[in-house]
C-alpha positions in Angstrom: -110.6 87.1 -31.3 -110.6 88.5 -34.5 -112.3 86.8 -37.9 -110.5 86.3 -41.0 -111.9 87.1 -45.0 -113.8 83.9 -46.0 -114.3 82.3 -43.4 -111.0 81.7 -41.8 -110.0 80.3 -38.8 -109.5 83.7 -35.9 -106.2 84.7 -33.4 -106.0 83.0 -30.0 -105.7 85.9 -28.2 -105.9 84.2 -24.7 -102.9 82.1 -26.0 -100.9 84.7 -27.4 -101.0 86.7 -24.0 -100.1 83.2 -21.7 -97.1 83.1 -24.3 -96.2 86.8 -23.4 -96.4 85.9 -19.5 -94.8 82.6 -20.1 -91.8 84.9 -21.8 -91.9 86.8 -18.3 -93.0 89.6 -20.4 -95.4 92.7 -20.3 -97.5 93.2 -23.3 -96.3 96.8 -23.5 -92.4 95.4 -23.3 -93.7 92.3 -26.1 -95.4 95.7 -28.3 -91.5 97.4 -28.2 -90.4 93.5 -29.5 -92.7 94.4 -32.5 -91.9 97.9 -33.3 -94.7 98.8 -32.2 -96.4 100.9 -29.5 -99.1 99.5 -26.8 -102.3 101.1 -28.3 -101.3 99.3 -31.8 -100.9 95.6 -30.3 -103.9 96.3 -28.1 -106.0 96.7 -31.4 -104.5 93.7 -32.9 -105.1 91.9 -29.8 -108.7 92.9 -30.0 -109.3 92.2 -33.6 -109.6 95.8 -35.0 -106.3 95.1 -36.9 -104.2 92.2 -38.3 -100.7 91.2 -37.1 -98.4 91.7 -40.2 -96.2 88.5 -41.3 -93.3 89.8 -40.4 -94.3 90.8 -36.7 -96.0 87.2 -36.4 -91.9 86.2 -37.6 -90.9 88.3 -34.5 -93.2 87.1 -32.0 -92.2 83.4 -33.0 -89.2 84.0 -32.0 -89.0 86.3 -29.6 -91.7 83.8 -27.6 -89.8 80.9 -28.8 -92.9 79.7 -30.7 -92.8 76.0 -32.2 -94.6 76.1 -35.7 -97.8 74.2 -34.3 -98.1 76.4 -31.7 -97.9 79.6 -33.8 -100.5 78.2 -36.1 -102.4 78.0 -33.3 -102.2 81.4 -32.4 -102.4 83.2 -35.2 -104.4 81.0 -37.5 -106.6 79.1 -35.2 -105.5 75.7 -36.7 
């Protein structure tokens, strides 16, 4: 999990990657949803880098993400 500036609340990883199985998805098939490759989302997964807006947008939707349960996710709330 991965620590935000000030303080803030960190990503769910564990969630994020039930979602991806949930979706009947590979994490290297849910990276190509993103744009990106698998090395990139592992680091975002891992808390070396952030997960832009826009690919948070994409993973909402391509996962079918409700708002609460994105917050979840991605903001720890």
């Amino acid at each position: 999990m991965q620590e935000k500036k000030g303080g803030e609340d960190m990503l769910n990883k564990d969630l994020l990657v039930d979602k991806i199985k949930e979706n009947g998805m590979t994490l290297e098939a849910f990276a190509n949803e993103l744009g990106i490759n698998y090395t990139t989302l592992y680091r975002k997964l891992n808390g070396e880098s952030d997960f832009t807006r826009a690919e948070i947008q994409i993973s909402k939707n391509v996962l079918n993400l409700d708002l609460n349960t994105a917050d979840i996710i991605f903001l720890g709330q």
